[in-house]
N, C-alpha and C positions, 0 to 999 in steps of 0.2 A: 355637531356644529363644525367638527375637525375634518369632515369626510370632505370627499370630491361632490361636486354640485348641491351643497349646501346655500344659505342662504350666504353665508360669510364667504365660501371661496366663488360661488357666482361674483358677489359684488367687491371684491380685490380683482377679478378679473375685468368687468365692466367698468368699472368706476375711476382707477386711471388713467385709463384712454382716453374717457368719456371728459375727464378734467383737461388732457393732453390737447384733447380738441378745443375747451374751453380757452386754454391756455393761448393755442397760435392765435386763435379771435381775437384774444387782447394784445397778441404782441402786435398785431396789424392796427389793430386799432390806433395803438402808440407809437404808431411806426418803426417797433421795433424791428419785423420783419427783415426790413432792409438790413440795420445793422447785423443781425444772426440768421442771415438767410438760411445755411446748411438747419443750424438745430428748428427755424422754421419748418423746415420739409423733412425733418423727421420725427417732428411732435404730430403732424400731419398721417405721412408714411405710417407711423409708426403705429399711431393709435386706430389708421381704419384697419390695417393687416390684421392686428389680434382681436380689434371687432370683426373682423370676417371670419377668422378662426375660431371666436369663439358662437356665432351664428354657427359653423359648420358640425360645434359641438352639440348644440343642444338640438339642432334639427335630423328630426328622423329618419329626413327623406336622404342624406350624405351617408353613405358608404360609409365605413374606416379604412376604406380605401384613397377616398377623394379625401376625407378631412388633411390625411397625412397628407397628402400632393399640395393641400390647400396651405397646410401648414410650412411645407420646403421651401413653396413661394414666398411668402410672409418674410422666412426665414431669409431666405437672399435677398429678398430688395431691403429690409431691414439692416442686413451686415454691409452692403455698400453705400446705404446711406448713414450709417454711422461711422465710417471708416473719413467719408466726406465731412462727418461734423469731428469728428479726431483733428483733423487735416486740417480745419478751421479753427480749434482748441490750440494749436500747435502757431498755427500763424498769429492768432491774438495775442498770445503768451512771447511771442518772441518779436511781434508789431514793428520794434524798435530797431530790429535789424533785418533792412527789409530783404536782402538777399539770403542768409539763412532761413527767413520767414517761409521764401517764396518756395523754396530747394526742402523746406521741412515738410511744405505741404505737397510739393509734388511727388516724393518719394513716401509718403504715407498712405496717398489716393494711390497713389502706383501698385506700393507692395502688397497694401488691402483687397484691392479689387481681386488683383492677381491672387492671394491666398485665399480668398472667400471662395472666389469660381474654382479652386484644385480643390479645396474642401470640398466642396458640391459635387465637382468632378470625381472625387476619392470616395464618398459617401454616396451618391447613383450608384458605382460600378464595384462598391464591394458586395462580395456574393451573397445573395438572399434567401430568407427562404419562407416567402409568403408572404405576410403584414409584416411580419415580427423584422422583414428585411428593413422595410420599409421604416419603422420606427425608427431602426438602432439605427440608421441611416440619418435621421432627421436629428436623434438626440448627435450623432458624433459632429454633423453639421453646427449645431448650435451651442456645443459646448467649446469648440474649436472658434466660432467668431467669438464669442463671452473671453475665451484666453489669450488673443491677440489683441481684444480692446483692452480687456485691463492691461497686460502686457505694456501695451502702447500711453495709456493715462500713467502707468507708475514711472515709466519714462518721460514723459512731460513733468510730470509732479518733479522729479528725481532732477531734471534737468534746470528746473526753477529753482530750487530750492538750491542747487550749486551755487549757481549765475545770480544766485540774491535777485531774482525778475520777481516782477508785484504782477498778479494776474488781475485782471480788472474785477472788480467783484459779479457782473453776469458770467464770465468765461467762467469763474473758480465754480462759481453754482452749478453748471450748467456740470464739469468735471467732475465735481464731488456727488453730485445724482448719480453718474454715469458709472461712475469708481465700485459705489456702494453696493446699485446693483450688481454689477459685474463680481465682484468679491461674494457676495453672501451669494448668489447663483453658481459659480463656481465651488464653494464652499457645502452649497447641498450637494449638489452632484456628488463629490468626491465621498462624502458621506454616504452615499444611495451607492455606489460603486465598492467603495469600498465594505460596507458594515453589510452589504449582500440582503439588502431587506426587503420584504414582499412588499410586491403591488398596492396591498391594502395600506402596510404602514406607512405610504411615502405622503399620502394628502398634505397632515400637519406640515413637511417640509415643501413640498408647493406654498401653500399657505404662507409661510414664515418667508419665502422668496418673493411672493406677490404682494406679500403685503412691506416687504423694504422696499418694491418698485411700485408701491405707493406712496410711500416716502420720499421717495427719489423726485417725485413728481413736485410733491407738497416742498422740497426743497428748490424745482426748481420755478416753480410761482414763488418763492418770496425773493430768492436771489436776481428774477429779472422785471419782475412787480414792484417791488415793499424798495421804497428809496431809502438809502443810508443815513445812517441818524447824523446830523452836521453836527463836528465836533471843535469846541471853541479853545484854540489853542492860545497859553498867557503869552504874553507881547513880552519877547526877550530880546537884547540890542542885536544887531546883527554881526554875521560872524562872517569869516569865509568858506565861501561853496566848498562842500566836503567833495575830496577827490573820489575818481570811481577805485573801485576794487580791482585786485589783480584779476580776477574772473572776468568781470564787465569789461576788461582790457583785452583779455580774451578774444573775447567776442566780436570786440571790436575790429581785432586783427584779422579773424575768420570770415569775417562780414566784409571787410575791404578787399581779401583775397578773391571772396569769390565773385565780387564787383570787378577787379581786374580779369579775372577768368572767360568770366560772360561778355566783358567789352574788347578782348582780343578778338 
């Protein structure tokens, strides 16, 4: 049940996609769409690439030649469109300040794009020799986006949590999927690299990766579905509006600078 194409690791690979699609159906339907357009087009993106990948795996007529090429692709339009829903986590999380907002998200789509195409670039042109090029190509490719997204979420997380900023409860979902996978994906690898274990024994650790980004998923249907339980607060006299924080003063300062910046 632990091996590769099982019934269990076929459906952790089918079966969040297949939700993923389910998913953007209903954000449209609610019109959610509009409000999270980027994580719109990569529930999208994201779930036909590894349904295609995984079509390329079980059909007999695909090479293991073409599956990998199939798989690079996947791989790259995946890391730029999540780099673009980063770059949207970073704008909602900071909404309030809209010139840091604006400067957060362009330097995130900026650096991403840019590091994903030199990792592809770095990963094509390292020397090969055979399929085996081709793999270790694809895995350095995709271990390398996995460690500038998380990279990039522990930074937002890190930056919120200074600044005392409340992330809207879709954004925090939509982050805390993204985190989870990226960590425990990272976290196998490093295991498979480091503990040097055969091909055979890696399955169960696929499995355990597939299925937290089944999770991931199931977290991110209730954080942008399931509405927040209304909480009935007791009627206390009123007080005076509590001052901001030395932080949120911060920001404020940072935010006006780079308002006068942009308008010289």
């Amino acid at each position: 049940m632990l091996q590769a194409h099982s019934f269990l690791w076929n459906y952790l690979w089918v079966a969040p996609n297949a939700l993923l699609l389910l998913l953007a159906l209903l954000m449209r339907r609610r019109g959610l769409h509009k409000q999270f357009r980027a994580f719109f087009a990569f529930a999208i993106i994201s779930a036909l690439g590894q349904l295609a990948v995984y079509t390329a795996d079980i059909s007999p007529s695909v090479t293991p030649e073409n599956f990998w090429r199939i798989d690079w692709a996947s791989l790259v339009t995946e890391g730029l469109i999540k780099f673009i829903l980063v770059a949207e986590i970073f704008g909602q999380a900071f909404g309030s300040y809209a010139s840091l907002a604006r400067l957060g998200r362009l330097l995130i789509r900026g650096v991403g794009v840019v590091l994903i195409l030199l990792a592809a670039l770095a990963a094509a042109y390292t020397p090969k020799d055979g399929l085996f090029g081709i793999v270790s190509g694809a895995h350095i490719l995709e271990q390398t986006i996995y460690l500038i997204e998380g990279g990039l979420l522990v930074f937002i997380f890190s930056l919120a949590f200074y600044f005392r900023l409340r992330l809207s409860r879709p954004i925090f979902g939509i982050a805390l999927g993204l985190s989870l996978s990226a960590c425990v994906h990272l976290a196998m690898w490093a295991i498979i690299a480091n503990v040097g274990l055969p091909n055979s024994t890696r399955a169960p650790l696929d499995i355990i990766r597939m299925a937290t980004y089944h999770i991931g998923v199931l977290i991110w249907f209730y954080y942008l579905l399931v509405p927040p339980k209304a909480l009935t607060k007791p009627t206390v006299p009123p007080t005076d509006p509590p001052t901001g924080s030395a932080h949120e003063e911060d920001l404020d300062v940072w935010n006006r600078e780079l308002e006068r910046l942009v308008h010289q």
